[in-house]
PyMOL CGO cylinders between C-alpha atoms (Angstrom):
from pymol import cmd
from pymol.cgo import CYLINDER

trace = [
    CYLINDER, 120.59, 73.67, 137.49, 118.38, 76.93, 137.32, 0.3, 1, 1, 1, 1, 1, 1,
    CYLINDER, 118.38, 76.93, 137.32, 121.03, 78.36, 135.45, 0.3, 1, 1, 1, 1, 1, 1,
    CYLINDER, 121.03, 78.36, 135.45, 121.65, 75.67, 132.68, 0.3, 1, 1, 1, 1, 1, 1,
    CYLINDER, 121.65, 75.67, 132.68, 117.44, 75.67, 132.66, 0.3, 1, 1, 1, 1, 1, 1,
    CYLINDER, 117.44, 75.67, 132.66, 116.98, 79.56, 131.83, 0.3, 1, 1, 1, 1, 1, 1,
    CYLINDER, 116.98, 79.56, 131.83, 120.09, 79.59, 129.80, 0.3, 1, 1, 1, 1, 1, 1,
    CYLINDER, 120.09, 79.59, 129.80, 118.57, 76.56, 127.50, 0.3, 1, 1, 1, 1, 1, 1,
    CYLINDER, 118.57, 76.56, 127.50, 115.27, 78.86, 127.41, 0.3, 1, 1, 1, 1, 1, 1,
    CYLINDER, 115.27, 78.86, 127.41, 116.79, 81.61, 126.58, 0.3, 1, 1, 1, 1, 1, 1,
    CYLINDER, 116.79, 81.61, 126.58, 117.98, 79.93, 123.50, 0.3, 1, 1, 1, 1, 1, 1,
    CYLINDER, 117.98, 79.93, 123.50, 115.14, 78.66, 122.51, 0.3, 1, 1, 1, 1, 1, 1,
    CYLINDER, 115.14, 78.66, 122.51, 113.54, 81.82, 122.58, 0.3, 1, 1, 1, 1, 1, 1,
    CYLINDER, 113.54, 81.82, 122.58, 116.31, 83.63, 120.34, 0.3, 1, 1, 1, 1, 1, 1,
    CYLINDER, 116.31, 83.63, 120.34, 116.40, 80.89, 117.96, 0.3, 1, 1, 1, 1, 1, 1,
    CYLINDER, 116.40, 80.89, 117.96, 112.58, 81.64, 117.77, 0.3, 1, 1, 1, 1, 1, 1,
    CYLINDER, 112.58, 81.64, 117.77, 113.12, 85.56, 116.78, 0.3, 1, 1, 1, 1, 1, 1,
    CYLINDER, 113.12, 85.56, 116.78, 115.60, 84.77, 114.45, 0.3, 1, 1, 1, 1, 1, 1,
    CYLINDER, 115.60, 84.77, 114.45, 113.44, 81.93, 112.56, 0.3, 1, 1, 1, 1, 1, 1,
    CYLINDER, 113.44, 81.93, 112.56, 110.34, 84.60, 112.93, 0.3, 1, 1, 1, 1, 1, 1,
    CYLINDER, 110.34, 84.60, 112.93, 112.70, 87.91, 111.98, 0.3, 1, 1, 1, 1, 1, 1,
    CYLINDER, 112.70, 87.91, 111.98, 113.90, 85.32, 108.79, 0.3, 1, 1, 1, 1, 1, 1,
    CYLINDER, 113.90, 85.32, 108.79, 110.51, 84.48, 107.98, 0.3, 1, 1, 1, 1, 1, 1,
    CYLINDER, 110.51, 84.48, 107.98, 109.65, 87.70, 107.03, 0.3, 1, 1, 1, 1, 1, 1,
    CYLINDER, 109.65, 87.70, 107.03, 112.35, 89.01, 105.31, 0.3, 1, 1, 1, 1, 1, 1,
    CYLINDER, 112.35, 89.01, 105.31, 111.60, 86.21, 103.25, 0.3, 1, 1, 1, 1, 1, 1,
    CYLINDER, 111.60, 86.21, 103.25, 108.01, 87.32, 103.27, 0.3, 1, 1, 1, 1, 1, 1,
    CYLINDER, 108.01, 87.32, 103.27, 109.37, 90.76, 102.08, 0.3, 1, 1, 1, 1, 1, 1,
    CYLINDER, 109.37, 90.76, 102.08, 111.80, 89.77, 99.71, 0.3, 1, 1, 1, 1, 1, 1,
    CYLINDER, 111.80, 89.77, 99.71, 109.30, 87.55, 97.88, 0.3, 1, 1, 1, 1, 1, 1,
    CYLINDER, 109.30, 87.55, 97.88, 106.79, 90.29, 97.84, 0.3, 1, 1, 1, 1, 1, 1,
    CYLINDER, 106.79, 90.29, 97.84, 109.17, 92.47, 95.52, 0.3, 1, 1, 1, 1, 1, 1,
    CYLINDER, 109.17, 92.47, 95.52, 109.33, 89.61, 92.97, 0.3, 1, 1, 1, 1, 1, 1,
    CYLINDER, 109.33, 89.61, 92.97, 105.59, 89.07, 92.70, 0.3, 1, 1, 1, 1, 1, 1,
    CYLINDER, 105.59, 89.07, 92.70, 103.86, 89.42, 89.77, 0.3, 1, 1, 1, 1, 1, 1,
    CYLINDER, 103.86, 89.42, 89.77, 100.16, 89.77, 91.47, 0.3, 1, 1, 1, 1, 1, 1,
    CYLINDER, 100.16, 89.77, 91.47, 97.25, 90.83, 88.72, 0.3, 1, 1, 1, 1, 1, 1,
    CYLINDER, 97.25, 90.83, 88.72, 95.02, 93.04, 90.42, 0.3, 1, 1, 1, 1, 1, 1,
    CYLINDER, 95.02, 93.04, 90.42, 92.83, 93.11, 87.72, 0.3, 1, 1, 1, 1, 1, 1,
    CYLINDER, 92.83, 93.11, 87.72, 89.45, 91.16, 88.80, 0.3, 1, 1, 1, 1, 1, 1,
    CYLINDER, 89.45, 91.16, 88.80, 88.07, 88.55, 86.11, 0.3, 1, 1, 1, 1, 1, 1,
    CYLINDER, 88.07, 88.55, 86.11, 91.49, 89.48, 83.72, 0.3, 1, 1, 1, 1, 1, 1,
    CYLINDER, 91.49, 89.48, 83.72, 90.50, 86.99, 81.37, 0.3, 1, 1, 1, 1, 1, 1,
    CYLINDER, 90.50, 86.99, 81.37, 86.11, 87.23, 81.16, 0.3, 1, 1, 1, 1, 1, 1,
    CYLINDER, 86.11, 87.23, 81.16, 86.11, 83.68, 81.98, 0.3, 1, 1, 1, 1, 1, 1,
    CYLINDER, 86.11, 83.68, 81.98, 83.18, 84.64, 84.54, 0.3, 1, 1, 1, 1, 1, 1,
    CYLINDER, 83.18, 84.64, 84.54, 79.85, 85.81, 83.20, 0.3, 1, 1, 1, 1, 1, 1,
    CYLINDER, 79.85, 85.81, 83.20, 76.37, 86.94, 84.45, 0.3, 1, 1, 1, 1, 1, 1,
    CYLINDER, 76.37, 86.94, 84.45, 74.19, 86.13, 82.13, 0.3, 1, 1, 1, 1, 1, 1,
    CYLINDER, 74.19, 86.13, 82.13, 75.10, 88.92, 79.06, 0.3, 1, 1, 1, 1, 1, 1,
    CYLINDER, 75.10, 88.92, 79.06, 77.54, 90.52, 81.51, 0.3, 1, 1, 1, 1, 1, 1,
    CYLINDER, 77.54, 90.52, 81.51, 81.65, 89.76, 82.67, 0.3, 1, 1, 1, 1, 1, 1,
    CYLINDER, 81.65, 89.76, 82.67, 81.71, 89.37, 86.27, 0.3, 1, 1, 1, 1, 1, 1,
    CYLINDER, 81.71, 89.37, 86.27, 83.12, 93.14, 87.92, 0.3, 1, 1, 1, 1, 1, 1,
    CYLINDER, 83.12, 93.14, 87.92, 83.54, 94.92, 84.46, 0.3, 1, 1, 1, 1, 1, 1,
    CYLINDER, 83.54, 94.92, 84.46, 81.01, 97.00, 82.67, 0.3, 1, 1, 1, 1, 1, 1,
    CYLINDER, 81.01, 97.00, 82.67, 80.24, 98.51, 79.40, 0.3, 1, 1, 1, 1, 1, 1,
    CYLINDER, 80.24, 98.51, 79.40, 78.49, 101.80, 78.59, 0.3, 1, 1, 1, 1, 1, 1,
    CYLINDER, 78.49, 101.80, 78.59, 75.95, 101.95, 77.28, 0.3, 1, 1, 1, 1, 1, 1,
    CYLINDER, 75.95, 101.95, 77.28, 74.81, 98.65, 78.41, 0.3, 1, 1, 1, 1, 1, 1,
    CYLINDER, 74.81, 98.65, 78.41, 75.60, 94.91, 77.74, 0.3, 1, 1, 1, 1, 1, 1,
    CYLINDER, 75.60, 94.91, 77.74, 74.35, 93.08, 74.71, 0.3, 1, 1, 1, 1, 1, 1,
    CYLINDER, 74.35, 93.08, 74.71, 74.09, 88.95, 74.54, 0.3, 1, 1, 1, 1, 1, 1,
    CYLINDER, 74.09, 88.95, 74.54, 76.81, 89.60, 71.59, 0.3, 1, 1, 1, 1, 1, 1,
    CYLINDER, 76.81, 89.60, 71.59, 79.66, 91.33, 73.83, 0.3, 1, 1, 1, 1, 1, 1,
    CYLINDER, 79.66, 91.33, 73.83, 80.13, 87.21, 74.41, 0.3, 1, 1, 1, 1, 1, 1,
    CYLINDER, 80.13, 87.21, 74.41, 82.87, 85.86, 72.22, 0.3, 1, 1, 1, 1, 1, 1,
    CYLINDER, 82.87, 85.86, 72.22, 84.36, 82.03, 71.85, 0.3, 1, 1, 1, 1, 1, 1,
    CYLINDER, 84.36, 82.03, 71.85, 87.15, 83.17, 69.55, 0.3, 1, 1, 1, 1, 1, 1,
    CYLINDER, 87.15, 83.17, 69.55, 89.68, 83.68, 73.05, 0.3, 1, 1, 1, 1, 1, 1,
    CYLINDER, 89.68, 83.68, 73.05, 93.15, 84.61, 72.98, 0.3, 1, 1, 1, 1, 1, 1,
    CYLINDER, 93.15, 84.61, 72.98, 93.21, 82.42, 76.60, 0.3, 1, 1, 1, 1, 1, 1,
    CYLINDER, 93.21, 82.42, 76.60, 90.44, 80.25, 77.92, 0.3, 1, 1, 1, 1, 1, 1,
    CYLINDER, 90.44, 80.25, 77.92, 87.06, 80.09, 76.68, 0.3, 1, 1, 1, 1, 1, 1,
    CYLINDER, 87.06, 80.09, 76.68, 85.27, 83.62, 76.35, 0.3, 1, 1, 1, 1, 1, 1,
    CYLINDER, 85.27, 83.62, 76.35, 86.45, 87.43, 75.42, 0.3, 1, 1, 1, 1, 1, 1,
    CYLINDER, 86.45, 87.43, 75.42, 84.54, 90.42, 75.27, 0.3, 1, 1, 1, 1, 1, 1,
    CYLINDER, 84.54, 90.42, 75.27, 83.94, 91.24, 71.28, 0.3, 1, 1, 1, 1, 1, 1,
    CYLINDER, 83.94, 91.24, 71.28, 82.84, 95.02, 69.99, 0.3, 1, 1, 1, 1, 1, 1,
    CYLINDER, 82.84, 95.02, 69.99, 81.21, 95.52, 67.04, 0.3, 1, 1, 1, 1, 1, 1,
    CYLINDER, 81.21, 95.52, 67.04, 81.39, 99.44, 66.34, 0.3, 1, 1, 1, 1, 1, 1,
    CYLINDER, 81.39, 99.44, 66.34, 78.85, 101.64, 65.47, 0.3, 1, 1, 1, 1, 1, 1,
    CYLINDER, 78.85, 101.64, 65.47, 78.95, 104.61, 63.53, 0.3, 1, 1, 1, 1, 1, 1,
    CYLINDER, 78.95, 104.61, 63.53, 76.79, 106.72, 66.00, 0.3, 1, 1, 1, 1, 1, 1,
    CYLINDER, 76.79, 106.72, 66.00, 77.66, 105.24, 69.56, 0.3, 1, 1, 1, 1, 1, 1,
    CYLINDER, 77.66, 105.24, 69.56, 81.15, 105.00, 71.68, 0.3, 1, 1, 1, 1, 1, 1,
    CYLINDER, 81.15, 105.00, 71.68, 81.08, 102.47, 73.73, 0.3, 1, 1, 1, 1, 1, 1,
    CYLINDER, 81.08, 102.47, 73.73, 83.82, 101.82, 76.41, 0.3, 1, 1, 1, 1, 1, 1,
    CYLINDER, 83.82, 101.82, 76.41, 85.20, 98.72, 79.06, 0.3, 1, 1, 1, 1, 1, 1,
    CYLINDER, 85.20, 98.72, 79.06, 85.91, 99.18, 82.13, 0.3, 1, 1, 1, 1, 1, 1,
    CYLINDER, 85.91, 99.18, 82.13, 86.14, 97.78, 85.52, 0.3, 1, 1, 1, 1, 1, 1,
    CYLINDER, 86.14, 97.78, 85.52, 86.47, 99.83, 88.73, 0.3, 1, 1, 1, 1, 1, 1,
    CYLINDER, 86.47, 99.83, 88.73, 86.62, 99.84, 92.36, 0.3, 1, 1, 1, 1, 1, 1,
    CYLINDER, 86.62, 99.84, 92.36, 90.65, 98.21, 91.87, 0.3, 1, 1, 1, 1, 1, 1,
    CYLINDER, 90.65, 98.21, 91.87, 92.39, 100.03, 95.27, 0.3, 1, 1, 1, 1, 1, 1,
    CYLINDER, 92.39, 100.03, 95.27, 93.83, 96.64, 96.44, 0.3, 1, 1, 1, 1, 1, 1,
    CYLINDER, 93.83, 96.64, 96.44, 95.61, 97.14, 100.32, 0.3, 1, 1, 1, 1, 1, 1,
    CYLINDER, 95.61, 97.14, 100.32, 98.47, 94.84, 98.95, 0.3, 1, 1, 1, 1, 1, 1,
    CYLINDER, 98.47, 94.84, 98.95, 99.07, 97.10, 96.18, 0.3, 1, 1, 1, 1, 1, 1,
    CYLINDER, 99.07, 97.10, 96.18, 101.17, 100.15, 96.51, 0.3, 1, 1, 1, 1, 1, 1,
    CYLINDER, 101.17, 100.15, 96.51, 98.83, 102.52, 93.88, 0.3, 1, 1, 1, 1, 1, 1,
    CYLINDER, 98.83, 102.52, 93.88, 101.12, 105.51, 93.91, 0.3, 1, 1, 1, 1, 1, 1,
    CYLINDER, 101.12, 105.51, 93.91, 103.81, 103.43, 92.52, 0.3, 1, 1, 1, 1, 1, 1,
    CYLINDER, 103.81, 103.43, 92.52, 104.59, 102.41, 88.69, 0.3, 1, 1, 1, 1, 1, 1,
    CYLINDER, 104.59, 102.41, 88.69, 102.72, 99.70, 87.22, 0.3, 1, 1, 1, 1, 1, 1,
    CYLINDER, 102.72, 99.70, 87.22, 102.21, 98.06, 84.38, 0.3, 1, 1, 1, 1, 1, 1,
    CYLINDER, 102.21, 98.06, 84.38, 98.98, 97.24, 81.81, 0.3, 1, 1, 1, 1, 1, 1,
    CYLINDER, 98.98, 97.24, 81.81, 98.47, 94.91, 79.24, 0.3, 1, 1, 1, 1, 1, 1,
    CYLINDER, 98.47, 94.91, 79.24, 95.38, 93.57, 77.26, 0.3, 1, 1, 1, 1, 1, 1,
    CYLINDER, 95.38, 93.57, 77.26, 95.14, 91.16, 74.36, 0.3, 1, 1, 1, 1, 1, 1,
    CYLINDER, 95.14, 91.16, 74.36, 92.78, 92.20, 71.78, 0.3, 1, 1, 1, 1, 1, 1,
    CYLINDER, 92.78, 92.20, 71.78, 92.14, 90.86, 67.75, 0.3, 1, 1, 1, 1, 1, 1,
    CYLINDER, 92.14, 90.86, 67.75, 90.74, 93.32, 65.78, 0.3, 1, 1, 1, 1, 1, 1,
    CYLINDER, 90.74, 93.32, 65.78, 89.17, 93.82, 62.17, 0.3, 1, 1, 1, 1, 1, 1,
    CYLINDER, 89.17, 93.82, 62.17, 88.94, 96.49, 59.77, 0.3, 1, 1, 1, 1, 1, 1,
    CYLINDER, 88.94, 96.49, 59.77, 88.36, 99.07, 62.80, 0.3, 1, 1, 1, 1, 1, 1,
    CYLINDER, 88.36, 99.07, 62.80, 88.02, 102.95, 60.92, 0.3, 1, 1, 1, 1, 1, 1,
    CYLINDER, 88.02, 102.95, 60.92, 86.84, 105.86, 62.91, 0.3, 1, 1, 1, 1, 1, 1,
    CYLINDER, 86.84, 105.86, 62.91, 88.86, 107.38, 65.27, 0.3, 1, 1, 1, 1, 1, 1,
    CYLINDER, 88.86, 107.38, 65.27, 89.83, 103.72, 66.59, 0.3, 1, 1, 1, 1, 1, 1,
    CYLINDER, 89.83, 103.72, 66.59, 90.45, 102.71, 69.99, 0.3, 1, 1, 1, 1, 1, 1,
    CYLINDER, 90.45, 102.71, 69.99, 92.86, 102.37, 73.04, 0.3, 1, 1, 1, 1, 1, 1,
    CYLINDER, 92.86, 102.37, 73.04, 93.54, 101.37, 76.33, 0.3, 1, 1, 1, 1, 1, 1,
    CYLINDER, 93.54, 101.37, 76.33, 94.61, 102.78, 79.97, 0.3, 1, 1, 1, 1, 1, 1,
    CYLINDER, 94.61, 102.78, 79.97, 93.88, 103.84, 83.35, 0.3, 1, 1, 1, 1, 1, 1,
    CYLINDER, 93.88, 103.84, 83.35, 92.33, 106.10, 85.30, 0.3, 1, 1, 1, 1, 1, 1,
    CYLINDER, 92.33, 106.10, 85.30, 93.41, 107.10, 88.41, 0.3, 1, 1, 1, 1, 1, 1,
    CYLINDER, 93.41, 107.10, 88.41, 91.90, 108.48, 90.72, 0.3, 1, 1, 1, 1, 1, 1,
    CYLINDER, 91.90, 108.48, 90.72, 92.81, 111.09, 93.76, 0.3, 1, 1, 1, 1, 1, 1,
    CYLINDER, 92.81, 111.09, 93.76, 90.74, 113.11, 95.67, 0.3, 1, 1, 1, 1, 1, 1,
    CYLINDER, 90.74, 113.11, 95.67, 89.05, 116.90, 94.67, 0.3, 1, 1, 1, 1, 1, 1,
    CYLINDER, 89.05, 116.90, 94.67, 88.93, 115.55, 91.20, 0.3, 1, 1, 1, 1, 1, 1,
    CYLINDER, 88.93, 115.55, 91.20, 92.74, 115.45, 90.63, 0.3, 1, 1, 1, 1, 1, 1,
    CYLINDER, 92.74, 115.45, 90.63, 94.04, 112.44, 88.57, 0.3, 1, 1, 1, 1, 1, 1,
    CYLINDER, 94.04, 112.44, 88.57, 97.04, 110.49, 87.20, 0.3, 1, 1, 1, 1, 1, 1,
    CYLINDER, 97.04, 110.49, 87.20, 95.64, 109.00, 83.86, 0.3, 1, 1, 1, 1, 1, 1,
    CYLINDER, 95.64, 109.00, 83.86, 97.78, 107.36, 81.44, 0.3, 1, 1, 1, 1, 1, 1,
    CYLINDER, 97.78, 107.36, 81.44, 96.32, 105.96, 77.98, 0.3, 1, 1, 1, 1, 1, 1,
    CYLINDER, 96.32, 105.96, 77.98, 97.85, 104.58, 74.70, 0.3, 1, 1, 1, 1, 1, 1,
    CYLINDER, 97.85, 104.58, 74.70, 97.95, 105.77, 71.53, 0.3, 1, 1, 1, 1, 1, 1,
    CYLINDER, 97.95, 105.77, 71.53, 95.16, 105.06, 69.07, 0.3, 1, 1, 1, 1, 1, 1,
    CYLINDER, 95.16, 105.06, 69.07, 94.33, 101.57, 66.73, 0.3, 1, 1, 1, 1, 1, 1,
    CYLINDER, 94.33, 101.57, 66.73, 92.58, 101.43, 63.72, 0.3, 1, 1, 1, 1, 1, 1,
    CYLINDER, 92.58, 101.43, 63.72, 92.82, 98.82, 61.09, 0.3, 1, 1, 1, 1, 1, 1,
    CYLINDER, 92.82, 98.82, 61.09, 93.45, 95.15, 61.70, 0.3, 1, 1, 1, 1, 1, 1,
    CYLINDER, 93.45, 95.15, 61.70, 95.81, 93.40, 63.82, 0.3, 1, 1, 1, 1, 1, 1,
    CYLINDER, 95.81, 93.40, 63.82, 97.51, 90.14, 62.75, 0.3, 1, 1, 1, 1, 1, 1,
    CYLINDER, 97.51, 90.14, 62.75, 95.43, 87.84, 64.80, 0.3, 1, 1, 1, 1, 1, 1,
    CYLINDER, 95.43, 87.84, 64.80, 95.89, 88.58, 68.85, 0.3, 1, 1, 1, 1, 1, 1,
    CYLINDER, 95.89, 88.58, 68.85, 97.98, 91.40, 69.54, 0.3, 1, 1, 1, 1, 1, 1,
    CYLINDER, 97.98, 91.40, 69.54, 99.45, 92.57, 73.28, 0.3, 1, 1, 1, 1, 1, 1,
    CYLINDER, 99.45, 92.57, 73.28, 99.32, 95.93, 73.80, 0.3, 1, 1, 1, 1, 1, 1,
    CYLINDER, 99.32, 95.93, 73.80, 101.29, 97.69, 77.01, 0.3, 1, 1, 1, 1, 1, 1,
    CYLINDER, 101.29, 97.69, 77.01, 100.96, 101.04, 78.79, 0.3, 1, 1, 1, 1, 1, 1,
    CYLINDER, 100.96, 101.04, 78.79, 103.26, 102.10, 81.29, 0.3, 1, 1, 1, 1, 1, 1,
    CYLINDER, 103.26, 102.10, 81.29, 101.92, 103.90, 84.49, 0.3, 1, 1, 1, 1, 1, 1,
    CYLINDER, 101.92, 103.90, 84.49, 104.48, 106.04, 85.91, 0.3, 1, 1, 1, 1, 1, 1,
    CYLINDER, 104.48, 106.04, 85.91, 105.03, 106.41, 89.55, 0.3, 1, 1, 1, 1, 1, 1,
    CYLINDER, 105.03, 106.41, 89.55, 102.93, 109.40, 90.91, 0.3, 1, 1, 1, 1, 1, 1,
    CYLINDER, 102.93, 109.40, 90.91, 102.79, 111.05, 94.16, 0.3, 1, 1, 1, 1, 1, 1,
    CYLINDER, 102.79, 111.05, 94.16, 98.95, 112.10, 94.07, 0.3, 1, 1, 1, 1, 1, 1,
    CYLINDER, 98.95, 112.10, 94.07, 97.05, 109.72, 96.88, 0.3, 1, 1, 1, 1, 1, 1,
    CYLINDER, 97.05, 109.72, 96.88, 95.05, 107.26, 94.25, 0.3, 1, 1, 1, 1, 1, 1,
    CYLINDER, 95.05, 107.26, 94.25, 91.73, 105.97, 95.52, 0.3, 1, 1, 1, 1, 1, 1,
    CYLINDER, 91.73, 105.97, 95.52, 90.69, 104.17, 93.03, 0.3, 1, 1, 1, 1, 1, 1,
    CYLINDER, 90.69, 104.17, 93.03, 92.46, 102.77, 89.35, 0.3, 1, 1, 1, 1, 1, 1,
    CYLINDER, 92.46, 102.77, 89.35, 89.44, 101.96, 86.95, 0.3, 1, 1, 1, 1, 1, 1,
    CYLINDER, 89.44, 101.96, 86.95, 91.46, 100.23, 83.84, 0.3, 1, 1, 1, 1, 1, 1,
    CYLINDER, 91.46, 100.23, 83.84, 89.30, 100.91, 80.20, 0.3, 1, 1, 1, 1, 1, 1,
    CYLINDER, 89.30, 100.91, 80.20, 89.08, 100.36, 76.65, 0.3, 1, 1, 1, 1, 1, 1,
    CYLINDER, 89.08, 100.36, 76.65, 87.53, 103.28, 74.79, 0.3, 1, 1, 1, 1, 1, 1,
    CYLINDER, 87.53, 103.28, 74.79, 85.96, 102.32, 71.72, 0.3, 1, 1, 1, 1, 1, 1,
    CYLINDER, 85.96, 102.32, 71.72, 85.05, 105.28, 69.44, 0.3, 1, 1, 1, 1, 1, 1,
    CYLINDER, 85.05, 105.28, 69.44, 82.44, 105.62, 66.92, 0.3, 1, 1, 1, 1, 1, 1,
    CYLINDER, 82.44, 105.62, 66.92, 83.21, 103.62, 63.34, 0.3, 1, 1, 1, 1, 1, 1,
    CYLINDER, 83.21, 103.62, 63.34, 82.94, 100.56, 62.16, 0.3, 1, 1, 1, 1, 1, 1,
    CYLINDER, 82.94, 100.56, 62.16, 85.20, 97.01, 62.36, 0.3, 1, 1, 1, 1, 1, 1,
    CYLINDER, 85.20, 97.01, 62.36, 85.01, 94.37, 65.08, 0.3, 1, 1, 1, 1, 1, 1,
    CYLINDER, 85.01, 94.37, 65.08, 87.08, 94.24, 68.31, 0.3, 1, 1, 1, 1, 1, 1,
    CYLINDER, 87.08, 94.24, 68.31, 87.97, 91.46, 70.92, 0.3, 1, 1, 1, 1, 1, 1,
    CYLINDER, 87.97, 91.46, 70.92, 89.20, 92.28, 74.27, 0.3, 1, 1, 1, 1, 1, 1,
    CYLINDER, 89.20, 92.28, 74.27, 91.33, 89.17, 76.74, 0.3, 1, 1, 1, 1, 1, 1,
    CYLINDER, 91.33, 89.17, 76.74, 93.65, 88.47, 79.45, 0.3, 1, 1, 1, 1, 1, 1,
    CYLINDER, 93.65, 88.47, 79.45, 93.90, 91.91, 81.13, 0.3, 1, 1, 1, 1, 1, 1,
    CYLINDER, 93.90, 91.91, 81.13, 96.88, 92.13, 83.36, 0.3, 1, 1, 1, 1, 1, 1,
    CYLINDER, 96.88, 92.13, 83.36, 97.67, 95.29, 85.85, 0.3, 1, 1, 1, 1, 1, 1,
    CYLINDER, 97.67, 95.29, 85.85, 100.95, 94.58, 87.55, 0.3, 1, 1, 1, 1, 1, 1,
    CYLINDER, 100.95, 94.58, 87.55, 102.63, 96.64, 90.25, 0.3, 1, 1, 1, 1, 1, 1,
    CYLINDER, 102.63, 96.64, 90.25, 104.27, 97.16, 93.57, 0.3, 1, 1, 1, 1, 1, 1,
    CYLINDER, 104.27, 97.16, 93.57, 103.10, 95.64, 96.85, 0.3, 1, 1, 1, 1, 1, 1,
    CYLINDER, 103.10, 95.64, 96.85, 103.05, 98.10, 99.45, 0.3, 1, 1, 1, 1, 1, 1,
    CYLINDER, 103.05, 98.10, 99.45, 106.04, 98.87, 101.23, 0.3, 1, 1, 1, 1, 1, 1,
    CYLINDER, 106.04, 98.87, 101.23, 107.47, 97.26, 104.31, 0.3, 1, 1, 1, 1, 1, 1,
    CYLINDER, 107.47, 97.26, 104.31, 109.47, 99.65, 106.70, 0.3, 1, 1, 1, 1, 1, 1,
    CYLINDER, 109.47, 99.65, 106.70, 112.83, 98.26, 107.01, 0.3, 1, 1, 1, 1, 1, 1,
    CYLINDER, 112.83, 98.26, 107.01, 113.43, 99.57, 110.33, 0.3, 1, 1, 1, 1, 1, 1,
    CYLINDER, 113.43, 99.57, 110.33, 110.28, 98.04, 112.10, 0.3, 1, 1, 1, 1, 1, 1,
    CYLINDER, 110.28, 98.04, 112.10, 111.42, 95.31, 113.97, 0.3, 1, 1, 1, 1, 1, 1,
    CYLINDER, 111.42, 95.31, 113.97, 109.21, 92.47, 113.82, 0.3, 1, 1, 1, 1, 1, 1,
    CYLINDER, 109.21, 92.47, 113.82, 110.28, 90.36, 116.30, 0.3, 1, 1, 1, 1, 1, 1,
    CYLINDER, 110.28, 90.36, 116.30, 106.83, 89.76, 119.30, 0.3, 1, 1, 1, 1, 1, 1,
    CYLINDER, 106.83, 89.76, 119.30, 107.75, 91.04, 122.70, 0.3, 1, 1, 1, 1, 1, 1,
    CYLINDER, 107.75, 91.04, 122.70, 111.68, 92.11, 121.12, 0.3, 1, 1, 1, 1, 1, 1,
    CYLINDER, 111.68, 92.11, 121.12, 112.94, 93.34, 124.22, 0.3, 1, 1, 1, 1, 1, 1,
    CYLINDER, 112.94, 93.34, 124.22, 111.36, 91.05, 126.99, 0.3, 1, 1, 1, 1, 1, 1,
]
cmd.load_cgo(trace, "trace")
C-alpha cells in the first residue's frame, strides 16, 4: 500500500516538473517572437501641461510643440524651425531589464513634414557605455516635404560595448519648414535565457 502511495506521488510530482519545465519553454519561446516597444509614451498621447510625458526638447518646451494633426491617436509633437536655433527630441533613461541592449534593434518614427531647408533633420540612437564609449547609429538627413506621414527606420546593429543607457532623438537643425514627430517604436531582443539552466524547483529531490 506504501508502495502504490509513494509511487502515485512520485508521479504527481514529475508530471508537475514537466508541466513547470513546459511552461517556460513556452515562456522562452514566446519571448523571441515579441515585439515589446521600449520606447515610453511612443505615441505623445500623454502630456504635462506644454510637455510629452518622459521626452524632452532642448531648448525648452513651447505650448506649440502640441499638435492635433496625428499620424495615430490624438496629439504629435510639431517643430517649427528656426533659422538661428537647433532644437532636438529625445527621451532617455530607456535600459529596460527585459531588453537585451547589446543586441540589434530596430527604430522607427512617423513624422509629416513641410518645406524643411537647412541642413534638415534625422533620427537615431544613442547608446551609451561606460568611460564615454558609445554605439550610436543615426539616419541620413531630410529636407523638403514628405507626402503626408512618412515611416522612417534605422537599424541598430548588434554591439558588444556594455550599453547603459539608449536615449532615442530627433535632431532638428537650424532652417525653416514645419515638422511632426508620432508613434515611436524601438524594438529588440529580450534578454537571453540560458538553455542549460534547469528550471525545474528542488530538480533533484
Amino acid at each position: 500500500m506504501k508502495t502504490s502511495i509513494f509511487r502515485r506521488s512520485l508521479s504527481v510530482v514529475a508530471a508537475v516538473c514537466v508541466l513547470a519545465t513546459a511552461s517556460v519553454v513556452g515562456s522562452v519561446s514566446a519571448a523571441e517572437s515579441d515585439n515589446t516597444n521600449y520606447a515610453f509614451n511612443p505615441g505623445f498621447e500623454e502630456w504635462n501641461g506644454n510637455e510629452a510625458a518622459r521626452w524632452g526638447m532642448y531648448p525648452t518646451w513651447i505650448a506649440d510643440n502640441k499638435s492635433t494633426d496625428a499620424h495615430g491617436g490624438s496629439s504629435a509633437v510639431k517643430v517649427a524651425l528656426s533659422e538661428t536655433q537647433n532644437y532636438a527630441l529625445f527621451e532617455g533613461g530607456i535600459t529596460p531589464p527585459a531588453m537585451d541592449t547589446k543586441a540589434a534593434a530596430t527604430l522607427t518614427m512617423w513624422v509629416k513634414y513641410t518645406d524643411i531647408t537647412g541642413e534638415g533633420f534625422m533620427i537615431g540612437a544613442e547608446r551609451k557605455g561606460a568611460n564615454d564609449t558609445n554605439a550610436n547609429v543615426f539616419s541620413q538627413r531630410y529636407t523638403g516635404s514628405s507626402d503626408g506621414w512618412q515611416k522612417l527606420t534605422v537599424e541598430l546593429p548588434a554591439t558588444e560595448l556594455a550599453i547603459t543607457e539608449i536615449v532615442l532623438k530627433c535632431e532638428i537643425a537650424t532652417g525653416t519648414g514645419t515638422l511632426l514627430i508620432d508613434d515611436v517604436e524601438l524594438n529588440g531582443s529580450p534578454v537571453a535565457v540560458d538553455p542549460d539552466q534547469n528550471y525545474a524547483f528542488n530538480a533533484d529531490f
